[in-house]
C-alpha positions, -999 to 999 in steps of 0.1 A, spaced: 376 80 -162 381 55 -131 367 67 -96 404 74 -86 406 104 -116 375 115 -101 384 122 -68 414 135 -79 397 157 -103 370 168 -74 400 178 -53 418 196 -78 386 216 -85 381 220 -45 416 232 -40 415 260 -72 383 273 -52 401 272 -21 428 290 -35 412 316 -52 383 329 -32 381 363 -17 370 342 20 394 338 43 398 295 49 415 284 78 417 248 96 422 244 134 426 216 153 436 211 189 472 211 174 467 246 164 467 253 129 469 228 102 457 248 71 450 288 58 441 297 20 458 326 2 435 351 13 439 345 49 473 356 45 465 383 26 437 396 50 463 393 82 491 399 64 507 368 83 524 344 63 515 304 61 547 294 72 542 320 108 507 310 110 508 277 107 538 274 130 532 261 170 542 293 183 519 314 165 491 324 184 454 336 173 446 361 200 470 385 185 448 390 153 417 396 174 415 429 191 413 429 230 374 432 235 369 405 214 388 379 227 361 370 249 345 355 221 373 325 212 386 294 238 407 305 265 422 271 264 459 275 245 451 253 220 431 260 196 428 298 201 411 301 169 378 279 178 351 307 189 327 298 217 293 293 202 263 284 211 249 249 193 225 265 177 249 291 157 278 293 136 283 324 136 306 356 153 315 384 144 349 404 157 374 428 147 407 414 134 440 435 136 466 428 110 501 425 113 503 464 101 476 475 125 444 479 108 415 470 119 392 452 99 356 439 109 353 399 100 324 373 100 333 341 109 314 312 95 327 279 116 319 241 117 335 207 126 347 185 104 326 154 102 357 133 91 375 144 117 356 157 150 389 176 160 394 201 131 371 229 124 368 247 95 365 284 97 358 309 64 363 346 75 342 370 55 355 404 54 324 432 63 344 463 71 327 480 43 296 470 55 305 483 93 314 513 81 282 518 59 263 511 88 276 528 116 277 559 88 240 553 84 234 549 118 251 586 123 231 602 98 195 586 114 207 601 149 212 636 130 181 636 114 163 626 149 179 656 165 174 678 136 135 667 140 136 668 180 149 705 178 126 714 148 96 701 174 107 722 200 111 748 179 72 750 166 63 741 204 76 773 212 59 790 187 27 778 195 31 787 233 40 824 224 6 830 213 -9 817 246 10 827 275 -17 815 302 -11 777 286 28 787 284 45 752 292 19 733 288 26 709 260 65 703 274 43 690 307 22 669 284 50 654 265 68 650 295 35 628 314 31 611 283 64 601 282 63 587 317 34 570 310 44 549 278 73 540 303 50 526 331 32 508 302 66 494 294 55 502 254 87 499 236 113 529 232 104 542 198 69 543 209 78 568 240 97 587 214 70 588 197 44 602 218 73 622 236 75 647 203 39 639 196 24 659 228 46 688 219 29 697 195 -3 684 197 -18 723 202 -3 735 167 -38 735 153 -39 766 176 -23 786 153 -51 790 135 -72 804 166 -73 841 168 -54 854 199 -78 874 212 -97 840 221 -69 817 231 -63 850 258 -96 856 263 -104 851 304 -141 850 305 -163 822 289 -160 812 252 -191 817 231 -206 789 211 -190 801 181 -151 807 198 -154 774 211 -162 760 177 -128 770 165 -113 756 200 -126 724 191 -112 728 152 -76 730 163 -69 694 158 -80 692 124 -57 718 117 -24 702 132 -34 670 116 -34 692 83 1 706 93 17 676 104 8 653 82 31 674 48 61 666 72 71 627 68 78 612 100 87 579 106 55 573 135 16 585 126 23 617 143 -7 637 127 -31 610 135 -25 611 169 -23 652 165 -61 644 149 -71 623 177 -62 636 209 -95 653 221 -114 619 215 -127 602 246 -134 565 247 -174 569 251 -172 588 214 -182 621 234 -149 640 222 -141 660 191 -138 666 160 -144 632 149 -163 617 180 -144 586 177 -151 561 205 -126 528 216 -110 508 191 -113 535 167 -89 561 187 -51 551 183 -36 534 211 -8 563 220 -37 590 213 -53 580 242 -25 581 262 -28 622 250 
């Protein structure tokens, strides 16, 4: 086999994959465009001979917010503007009968020739969809846990009206603390739903001396200082997605190891339990 039946076998071989793949192949240069693969057409649903025609232009396929992201010179509208160190952008395509579809678009120069660039389109509406269908279901479930928070807040302050409020106020100063720390938003979010419940434990404290006005005995105060080992106990059968027990566990800890129940002391108290 001589080196011409080579190459010609090598391009034979390059143009079957070409031809073939499920990706989207297109070549632009500052002509416009001077080559698509099958599945181009098939994906806008535009013909070679309208594509690859002067007239034709690229913007039409991409959908209005997007544009942004390709030249705003005439020619070629089908180069996006990327930074050096990517090759990369993603945008939503609209095809000659509407849809939309959500593309990745893979894009480099040709070394052979400088002014053509070689774009493959990978089509990731599936995986859009998938995501913004899991991104739906992880907001319900944090505002199915936000309201089931409040809701055993409540329950907790209805057996102490004199501290009625009180653990709303805490989430609330805790929240606005983790902001002035600048701690990141899941962290706020965190100790936000933390501190509402951080009394549950209380539960477990007869009413009489939660209400009680005078001074609490040795032995009342005993199962005062028990009531964060019992919302650690509670909390920590529910999975949530931050350590709220621990910091449930923790939040009557001081820093010089003089708090309770565990008498913890500095590094050993977590970071957004002190906050509590």
């Amino acid at each position: 086999m001589t080196a011409d039946d080579i190459k010609n076998n090598s391009q034979e071989i390059i143009k079957a994959i070409i031809d073939n793949t499920r990706e989207s192949i297109y070549v632009v240069s500052s002509r416009g465009f001077e080559f698509i693969n099958p599945a181009f057409e098939a994906l806008t649903g535009y013909s070679e001979k309208e594509i690859l025609s002067n007239s034709f232009n690229f913007l039409k396929l991409v959908h209005p917010d997007d544009r942004h992201l390709f030249s705003a010179r005439k020619t070629p509208l089908a180069r996006p503007n990327l930074p050096s160190d990517s090759s990369l952008v993603e945008f939503r395509l609209i095809t000659r009968r509407g849809e939309l579809r959500y593309v990745e678009a893979s894009t480099s120069q040709l070394k052979e020739n400088p002014d053509q660039t070689l774009t493959i389109l990978r089509d990731i509406t599936n995986r859009k969809k998938a995501e913004d269908q899991l991104t739906q279901t992880l907001e319900k479930l944090r505002k199915t846990m936000s309201a089931t928070i409040q809701a055993i807040s409540l329950t907790v302050e209805s057996r102490d009206p004199y501290t009625a409020g009180h653990q709303r106020r805490v989430s609330d100063l805790a929240r606005s603390i983790a902001t002035r720390l600048s701690l990141p938003g899941e962290q706020t979010d965190e100790i936000r739903l933390a501190a509402l419940v951080h009394d549950l434990g209380k539960i477990s404290v007869p009413a009489e001396i939660l209400n009680k006005p005078g001074r609490l005995n040795e032995h009342e105060f005993s199962l005062i200082k028990d009531h964060p080992r019992v919302g650690y106990e509670i909390i920590k059968t529910i999975e949530f997605p931050w350590p709220v027990a621990e910091i449930i566990y923790q939040h009557h800890e001081r820093l010089d190891g003089s708090g309770y129940p565990q008498g913890l002391k500095n590094g050993q108290i977590h970071p957004l339990a002190r906050i509590l």
